[in-house]
Rosetta silent file (secondary structure, phi, psi, omega in degrees, C-alpha in Angstrom):
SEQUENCE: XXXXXXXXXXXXXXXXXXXXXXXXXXXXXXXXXXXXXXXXXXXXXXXXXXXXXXXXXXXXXXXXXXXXXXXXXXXXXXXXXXXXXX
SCORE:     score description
SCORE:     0.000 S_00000001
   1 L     0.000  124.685 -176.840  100.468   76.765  109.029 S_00000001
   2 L   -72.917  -65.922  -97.368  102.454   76.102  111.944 S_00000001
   3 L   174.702  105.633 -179.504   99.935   75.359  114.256 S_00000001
   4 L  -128.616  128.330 -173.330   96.186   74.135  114.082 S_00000001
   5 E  -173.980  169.563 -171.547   94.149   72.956  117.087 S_00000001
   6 L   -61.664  -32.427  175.998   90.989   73.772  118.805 S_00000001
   7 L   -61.370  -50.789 -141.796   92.765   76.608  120.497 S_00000001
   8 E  -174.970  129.686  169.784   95.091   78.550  118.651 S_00000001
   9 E  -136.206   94.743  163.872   95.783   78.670  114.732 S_00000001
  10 E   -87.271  122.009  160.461  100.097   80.054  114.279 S_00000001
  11 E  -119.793  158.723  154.815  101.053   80.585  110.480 S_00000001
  12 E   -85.413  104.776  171.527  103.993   81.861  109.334 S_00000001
  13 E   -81.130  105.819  155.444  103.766   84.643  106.682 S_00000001
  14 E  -128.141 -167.883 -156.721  106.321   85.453  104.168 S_00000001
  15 E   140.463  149.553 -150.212  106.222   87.055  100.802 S_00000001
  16 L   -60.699  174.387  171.377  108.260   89.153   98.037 S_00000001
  17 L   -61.318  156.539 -168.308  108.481   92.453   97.844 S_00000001
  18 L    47.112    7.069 -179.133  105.061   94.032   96.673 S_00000001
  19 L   -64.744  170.382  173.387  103.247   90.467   97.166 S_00000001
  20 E  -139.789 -167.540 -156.531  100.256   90.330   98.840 S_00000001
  21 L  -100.492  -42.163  174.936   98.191   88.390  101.409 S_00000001
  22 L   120.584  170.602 -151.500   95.278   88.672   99.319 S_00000001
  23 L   -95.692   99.667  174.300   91.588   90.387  100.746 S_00000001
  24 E  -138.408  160.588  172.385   90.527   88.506  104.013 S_00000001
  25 E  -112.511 -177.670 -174.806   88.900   89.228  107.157 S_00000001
  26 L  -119.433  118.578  143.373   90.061   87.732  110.710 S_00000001
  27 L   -62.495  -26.000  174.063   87.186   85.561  112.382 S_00000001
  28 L  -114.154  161.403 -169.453   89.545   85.589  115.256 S_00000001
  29 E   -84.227  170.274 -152.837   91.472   87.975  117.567 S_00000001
  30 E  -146.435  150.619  177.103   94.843   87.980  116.372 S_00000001
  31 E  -143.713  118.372 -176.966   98.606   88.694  117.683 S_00000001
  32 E  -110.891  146.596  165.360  101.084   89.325  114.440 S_00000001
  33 E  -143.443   96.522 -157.814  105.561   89.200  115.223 S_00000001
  34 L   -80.270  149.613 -171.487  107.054   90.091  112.906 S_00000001
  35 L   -73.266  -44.012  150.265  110.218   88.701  112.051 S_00000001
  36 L  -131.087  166.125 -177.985  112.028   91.693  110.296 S_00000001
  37 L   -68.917  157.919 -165.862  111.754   95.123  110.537 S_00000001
  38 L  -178.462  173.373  171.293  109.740   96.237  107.505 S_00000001
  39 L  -128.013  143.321  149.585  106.638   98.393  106.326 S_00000001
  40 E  -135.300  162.718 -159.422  103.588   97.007  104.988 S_00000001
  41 E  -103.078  157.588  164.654  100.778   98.897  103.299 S_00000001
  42 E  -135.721  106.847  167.142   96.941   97.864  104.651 S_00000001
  43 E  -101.542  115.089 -157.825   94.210   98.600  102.243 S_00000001
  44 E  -108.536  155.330  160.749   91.200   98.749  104.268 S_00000001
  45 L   -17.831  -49.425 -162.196   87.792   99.697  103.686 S_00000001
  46 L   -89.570  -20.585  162.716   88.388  103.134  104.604 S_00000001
  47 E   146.653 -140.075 -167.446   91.273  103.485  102.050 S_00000001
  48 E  -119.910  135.013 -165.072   95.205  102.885  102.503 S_00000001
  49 E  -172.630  133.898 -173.196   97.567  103.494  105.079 S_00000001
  50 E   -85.557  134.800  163.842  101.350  102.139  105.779 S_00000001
  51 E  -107.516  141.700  136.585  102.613  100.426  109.371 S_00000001
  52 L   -62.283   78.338  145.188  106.121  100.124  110.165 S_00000001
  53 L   -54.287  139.523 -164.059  107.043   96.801  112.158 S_00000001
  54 L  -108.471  126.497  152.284  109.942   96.305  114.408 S_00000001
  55 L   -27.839  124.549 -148.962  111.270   92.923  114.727 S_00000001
  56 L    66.961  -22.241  172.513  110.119   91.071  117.634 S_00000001
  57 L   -75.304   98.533  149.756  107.368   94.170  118.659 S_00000001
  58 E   -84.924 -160.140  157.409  104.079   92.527  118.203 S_00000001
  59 E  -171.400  170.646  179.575  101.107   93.563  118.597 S_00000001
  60 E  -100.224  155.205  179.541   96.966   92.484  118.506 S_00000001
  61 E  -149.947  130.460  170.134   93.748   92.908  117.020 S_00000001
  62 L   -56.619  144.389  147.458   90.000   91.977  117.478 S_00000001
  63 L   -12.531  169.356  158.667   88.243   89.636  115.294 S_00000001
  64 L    93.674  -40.521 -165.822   86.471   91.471  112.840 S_00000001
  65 L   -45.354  171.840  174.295   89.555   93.353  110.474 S_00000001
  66 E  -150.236  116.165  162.091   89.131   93.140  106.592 S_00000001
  67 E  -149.458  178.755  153.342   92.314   94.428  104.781 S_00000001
  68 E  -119.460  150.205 -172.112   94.863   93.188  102.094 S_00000001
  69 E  -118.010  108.122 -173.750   98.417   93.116  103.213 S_00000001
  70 E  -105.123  171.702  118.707  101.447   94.005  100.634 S_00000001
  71 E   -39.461   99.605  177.386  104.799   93.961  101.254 S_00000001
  72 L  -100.898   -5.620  167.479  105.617   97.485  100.736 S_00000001
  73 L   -54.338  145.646  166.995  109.628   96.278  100.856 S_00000001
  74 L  -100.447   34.436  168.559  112.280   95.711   98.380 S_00000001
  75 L  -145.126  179.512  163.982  112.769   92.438  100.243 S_00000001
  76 L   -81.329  136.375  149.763  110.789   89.049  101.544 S_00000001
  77 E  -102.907  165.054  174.845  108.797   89.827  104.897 S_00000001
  78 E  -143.666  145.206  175.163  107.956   87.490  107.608 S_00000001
  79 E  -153.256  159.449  148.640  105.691   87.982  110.418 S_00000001
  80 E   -73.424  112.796  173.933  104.248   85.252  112.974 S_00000001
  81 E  -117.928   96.648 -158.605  100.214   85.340  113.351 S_00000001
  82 E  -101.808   95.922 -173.499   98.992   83.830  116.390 S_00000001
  83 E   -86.034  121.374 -147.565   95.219   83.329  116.243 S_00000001
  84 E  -113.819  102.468 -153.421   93.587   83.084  119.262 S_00000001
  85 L   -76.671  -23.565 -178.664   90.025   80.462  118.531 S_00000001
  86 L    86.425    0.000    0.000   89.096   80.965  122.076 S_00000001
């Protein structure tokens, strides 16, 4: 956790290859930036499905998601997650 305040909650994620974030949902709308280019797998409700991320290209999400997040890499990832409390 970078960054905790009535506002805004930034952590920094990183973790090995195949680690994972573990099964959570986001209470808040969300902006992830990731740090290297990289794939991670998201297993979602609806079943499994891989993103690519480009260093520095974030991007957003509503409140609401539910996934687990692996490391689909044969390295450590990093991403930035900028939670927005409202």
């Amino acid at each position: 956790m970078l960054i905790d305040n009535e506002r805004v909650r930034v952590t920094r994620w990183q973790f090995a290859p195949g680690a994972a974030t573990g099964w959570h949902r986001h209470e808040y709308d969300y902006v992830v930036v990731p740090l290297v280019d990289g794939v991670l797998e998201l297993v979602e409700p609806d079943g499994t499905r891989s993103s690519e991320l480009t260093t520095g290209v974030p991007y957003f999400r509503e409140a609401g998601v539910e996934h687990d997040v692996v490391n689909a890499n044969d390295y450590a990832f990093a991403f930035i997650e900028v939670e927005a409390k409202g």
